[in-house]
N, C-alpha and C positions, 0 to 999 in steps of 0.2 A: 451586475446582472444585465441579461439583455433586456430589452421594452418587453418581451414575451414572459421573461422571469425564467424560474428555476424550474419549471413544468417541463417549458420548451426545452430545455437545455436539456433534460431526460428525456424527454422524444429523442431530441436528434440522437443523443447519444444510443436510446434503444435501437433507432433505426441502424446507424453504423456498424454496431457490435456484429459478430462474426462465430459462427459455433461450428468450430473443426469437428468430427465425427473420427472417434478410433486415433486417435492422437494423445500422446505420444505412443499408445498404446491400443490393441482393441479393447470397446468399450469405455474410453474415457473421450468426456467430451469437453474438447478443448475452447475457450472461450477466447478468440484471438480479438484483441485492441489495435493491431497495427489499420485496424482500416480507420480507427475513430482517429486513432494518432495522426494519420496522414492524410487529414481532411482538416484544412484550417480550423472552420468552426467547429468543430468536432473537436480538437483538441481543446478548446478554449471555453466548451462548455462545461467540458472534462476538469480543466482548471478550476472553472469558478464553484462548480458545486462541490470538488473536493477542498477547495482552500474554505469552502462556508461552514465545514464541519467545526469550523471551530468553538460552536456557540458552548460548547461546556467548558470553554474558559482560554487562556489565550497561551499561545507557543512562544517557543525562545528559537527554534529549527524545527525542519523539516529532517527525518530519516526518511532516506528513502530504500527499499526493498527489493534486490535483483531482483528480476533485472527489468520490468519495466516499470517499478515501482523508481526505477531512477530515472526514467522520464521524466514520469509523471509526478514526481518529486521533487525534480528540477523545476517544473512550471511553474506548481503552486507554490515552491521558496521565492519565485522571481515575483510571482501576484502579489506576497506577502512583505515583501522587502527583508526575508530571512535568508538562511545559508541552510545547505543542507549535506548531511553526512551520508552515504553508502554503506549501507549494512551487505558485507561480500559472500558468497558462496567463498567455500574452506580454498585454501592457496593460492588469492587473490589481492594478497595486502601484504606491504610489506613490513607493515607493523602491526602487531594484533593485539588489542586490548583483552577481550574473551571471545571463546566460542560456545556454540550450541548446538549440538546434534539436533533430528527433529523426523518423523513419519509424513511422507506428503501421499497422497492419495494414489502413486502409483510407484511409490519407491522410499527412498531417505537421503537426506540431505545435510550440510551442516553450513551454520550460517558466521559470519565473523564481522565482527566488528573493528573499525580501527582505532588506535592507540592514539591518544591525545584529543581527541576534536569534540569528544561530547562533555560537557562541563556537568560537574556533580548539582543538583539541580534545578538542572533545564529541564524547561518543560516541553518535549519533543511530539509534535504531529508526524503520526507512520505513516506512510503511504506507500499503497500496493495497488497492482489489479483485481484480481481477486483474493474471495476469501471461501474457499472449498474447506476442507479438513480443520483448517486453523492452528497447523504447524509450524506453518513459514511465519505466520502472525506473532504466536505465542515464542516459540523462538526470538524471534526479533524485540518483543516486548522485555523478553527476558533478560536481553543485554544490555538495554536499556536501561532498567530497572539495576541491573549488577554493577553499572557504571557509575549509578548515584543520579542519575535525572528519573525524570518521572512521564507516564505516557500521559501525555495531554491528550489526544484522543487518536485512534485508530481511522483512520478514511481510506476506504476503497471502489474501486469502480465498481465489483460487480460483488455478491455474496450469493452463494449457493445455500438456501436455508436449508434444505435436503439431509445436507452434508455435517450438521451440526457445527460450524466451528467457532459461530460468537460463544457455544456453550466451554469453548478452550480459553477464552479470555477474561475469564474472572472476574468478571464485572467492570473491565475497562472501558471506556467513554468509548464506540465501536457507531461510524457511519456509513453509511452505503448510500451509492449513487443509486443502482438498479439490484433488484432481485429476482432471478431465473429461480 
C-alpha cells in the first residue's frame, strides 16, 4: 500500500475514472478506465486494491476478463507472483475448453475459455472493470466453475449497484474498488 493506504488509492482512482455518455449506444453510460490505466499511479493503485481482494482466502491464478479485465489481470498476476488465464470473446482461441453465451446491458455476447491452462481445483481471482448487468461476470464464473477450479473471489474496478449484477453471482466472494 501507499503511506496514504487504500483510501487514497480510491481517491485517485475516483478522480481518474472517466464516464462516456451514449456509448456504445444512446443512453448507456460508458465507464471508460483507459485514463486510470494510463496514468502511472493510477494503474498501480488500481493493482494494489484489486490484488487486496483477496482476504476471503487465497488464489492459485488470476482470470482475466476481456478485454480490459486482461490488463488489469495482468498486473495484479505480476503484484501476486501468479499466471494468469484470458477468458476470450467467442473466435478468439485456438483451443476452447467451454463456452458461454451471456445478455450484457446493450446486447449479447459469448465468452470462451481456453483448453488446458486452468487446473481442476484452482482457486482463481476474476478480474474485470466493471460489474454493470453481471453477465460477463457470471459467464466467466461459470467456466470456471465447469473446468473443475473454484472462484476465489471476484475483484473489479467499478460496480453499478443500480444495475443489480452482484444479485447474478450466487453468493460468490465479489469486490469492488468504486461504486457509481
Amino acid at each position: 500500500m501507499t503511506a496514504a493506504g487504500p483510501e487514497a488509492d480510491r481517491a485517485l482512482v475516483a478522480d481518474l475514472l472517466r464516464a462516456v455518455p451514449d456509448f456504445p449506444k444512446p443512453g448507456i453510460r460508458f465507464w471508460d478506465l483507459t485514463t486510470v490505466l494510463a496514468d502511472a499511479r493510477g494503474l498501480a493503485a488500481t493493482t494494489r486494491l484489486l490484488g487486496a481482494s483477496l482476504a476471503d482466502g487465497p488464489a492459485d491464478v488470476v482470470v482475466g476478463i476481456e478485454a480490459r479485465g486482461f490488463l488489469l489481470g495482468a498486473a495484479v498476476a505480476q503484484e501476486l507472483g501468479l499466471g494468469i488465464v484470458p477468458v476470450r470473446k467467442q473466435g478468439k482461441l485456438p483451443a476452447v475448453a467451454a463456452s458461454r453465451s451471456y445478455e450484457l446491458e446493450y446486447g449479447s455476447a459469448t465468452l470462451e475459455l481456453p483448453a488446458g491452462v486452468l487446473e481442476p481445483g484452482a482457486r482463481a481471482l476474476l478480474v474485470d472493470d466493471v460489474l454493470a448487468t453481471g453477465g460477463t461476470a457470471e459467464a466467466a464464473c461459470g467456466l470456471v466453475e465447469e473446468s473443475g477450479a473454484t472462484v476465489a473471489s471476484l475483484a473489479v474496478v467499478l460496480e453499478l449497484p443500480e444495475l443489480d449484477g452482484r444479485g447474478r453471482l450466487a453468493g460468490r466472494p465479489l469486490h469492488t474498488v468504486l461504486q457509481r
